[in-house]
N, C-alpha and C positions, 0 to 999 in steps of 0.2 A: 241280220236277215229277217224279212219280214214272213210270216207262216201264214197258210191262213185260221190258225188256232194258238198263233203268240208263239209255238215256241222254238227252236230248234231243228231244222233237219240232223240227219247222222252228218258228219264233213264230208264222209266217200261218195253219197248219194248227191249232196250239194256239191260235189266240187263236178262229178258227172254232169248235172243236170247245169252248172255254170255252163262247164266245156260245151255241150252240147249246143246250148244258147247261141254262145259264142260262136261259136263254127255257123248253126247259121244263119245267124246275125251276119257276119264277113262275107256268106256263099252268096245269101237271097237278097239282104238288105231288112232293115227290120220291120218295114211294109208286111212280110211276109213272111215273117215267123209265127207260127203257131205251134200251142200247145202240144197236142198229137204228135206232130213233126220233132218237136224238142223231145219231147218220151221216147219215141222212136230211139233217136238218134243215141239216147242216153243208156239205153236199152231197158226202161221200162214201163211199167203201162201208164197211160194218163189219170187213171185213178190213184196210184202211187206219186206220181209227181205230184197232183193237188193236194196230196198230204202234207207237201212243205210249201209249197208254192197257191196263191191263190187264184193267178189268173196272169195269162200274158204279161200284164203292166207290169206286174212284181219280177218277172222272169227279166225283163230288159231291163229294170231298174236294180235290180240283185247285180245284174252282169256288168249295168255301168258301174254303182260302187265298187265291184270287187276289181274293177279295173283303177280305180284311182289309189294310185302308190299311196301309201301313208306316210313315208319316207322317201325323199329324193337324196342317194346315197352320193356323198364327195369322196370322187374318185383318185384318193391318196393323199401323202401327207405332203406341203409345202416340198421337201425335202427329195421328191421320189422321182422327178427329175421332170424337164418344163414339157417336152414330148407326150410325155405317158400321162402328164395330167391332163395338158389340151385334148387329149386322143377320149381321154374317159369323159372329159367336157361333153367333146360331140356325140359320143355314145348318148349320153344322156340328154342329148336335146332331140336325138333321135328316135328315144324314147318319149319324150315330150309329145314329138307328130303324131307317134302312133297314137297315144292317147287323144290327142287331139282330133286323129283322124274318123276314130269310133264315133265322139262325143257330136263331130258334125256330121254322122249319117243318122245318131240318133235324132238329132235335133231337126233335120227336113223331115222327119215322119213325124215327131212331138210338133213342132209347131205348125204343124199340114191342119192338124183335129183340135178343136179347142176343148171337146169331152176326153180326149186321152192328155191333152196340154194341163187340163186343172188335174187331172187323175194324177202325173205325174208331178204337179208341183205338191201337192196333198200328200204323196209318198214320202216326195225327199224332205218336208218340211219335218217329218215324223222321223227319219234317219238318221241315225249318229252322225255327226263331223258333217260335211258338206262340200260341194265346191273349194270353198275357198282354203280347205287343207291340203289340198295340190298345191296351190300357189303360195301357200306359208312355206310347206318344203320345198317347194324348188327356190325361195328365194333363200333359207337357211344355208340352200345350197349352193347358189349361187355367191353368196358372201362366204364361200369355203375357196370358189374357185379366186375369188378375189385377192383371199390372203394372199393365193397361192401365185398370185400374178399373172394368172392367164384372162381375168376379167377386169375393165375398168375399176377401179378403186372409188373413184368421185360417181359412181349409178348406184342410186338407192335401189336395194335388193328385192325390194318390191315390187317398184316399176320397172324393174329387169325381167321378173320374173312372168308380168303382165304382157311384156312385149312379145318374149318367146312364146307364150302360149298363143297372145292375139294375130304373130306371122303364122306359126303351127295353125293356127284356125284356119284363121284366112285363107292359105293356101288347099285345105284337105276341102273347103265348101268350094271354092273355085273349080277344083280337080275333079270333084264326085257330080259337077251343076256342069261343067265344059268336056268332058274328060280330060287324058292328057295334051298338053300344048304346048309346045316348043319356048312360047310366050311366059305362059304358066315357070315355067322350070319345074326340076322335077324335084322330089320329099329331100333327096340330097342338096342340090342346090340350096336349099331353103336352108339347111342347116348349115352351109357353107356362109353363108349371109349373115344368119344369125350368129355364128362366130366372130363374122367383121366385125357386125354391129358391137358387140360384148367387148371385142378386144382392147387392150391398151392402143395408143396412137403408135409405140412403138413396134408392135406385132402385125402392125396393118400392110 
């Protein structure tokens, strides 16, 4: 986490001042999150919050990393029967959207300003791991579901991994730019889809 003094918030204080982000971040959209508001919500003052936090940026960029899984968990072992593993598949492609779905309401305010657009590439360039440790686990994972026969065997795990993120995109900027549309289909759909796509030709 970045401070504005290098070091440490407490975790209780950080994981408050996340939540609070976060909620609203999903309520306002992140146009309109502000500092004050975030303290608020967290219940404490904005002079305590700038003790961990240096300013807006860091508040929406703390809450996107802390949203990116470190780990995309495979949901059982070959053996735990073909149901219960296709079933944790889709949990976790559903998990996939959501993250997906943050990263493009973040992304129409970041790339709207090109002084918060450099502010935040300047952030994440300084941040542990990055983007692309989403997409190394979910493809780790995705060659879990593979063994397990519920994912084509012959899809390089990478470019599996790039397509369910790049429909998850795709669809959460259409939905958040159009609202909902019958055309659209809705965050289920999309995972229904991307199951077809992933499956054997046999499960199709």
């Amino acid at each position: 986490m970045f401070t504005h003094d290098g070091s440490s918030g407490k975790p209780d204080t950080r994981s408050r001042v996340l939540a609070a982000t976060r909620k609203l971040m999903d309520e306002r959209g992140v146009a309109r999150v502000r500092v004050d508001a975030v303290a608020k919500e967290a219940g404490l003052s904005a002079g305590a919050l700038y003790r961990h936090f240096a300013g807006r940026e860091e508040l929406i960029l703390a809450v996107i990393l802390d949203s990116v899984p470190r780990s995309m968990s495979f949901g059982g072992a070959p053996d735990a029967g073909h149901e219960v593993v296709r079933d944790a598949l889709a949990v976790m492609i559903g998990q996939v959207y959501e993250h997906e779905k943050r990263m493009a309401a973040v992304a129409v305010t970041v790339l709207a300003d090109e002084t918060l657009h450099e502010r935040f590439r300047d952030m994440l360039a300084r941040a542990p791991g990055g983007p692309e440790e989403f997409t190394r686990a979910l493809a780790v994972a995705l060659r879990g579901y593979a063994d397990a026969g519920v994912v084509r065997a012959d899809l390089d795990p990478a470019a599996a991994a790039a397509l369910v993120q790049g429909r998850c995109f795709h669809h959460a900027v259409m939905d958040r730019l159009h609202g909902p549309r019958p055309a659209l289909g809705t965050s289920d759909e999309v995972t229904s889809e991307v199951m077809a796509l992933l499956a054997p030709a046999a499960q199709r």
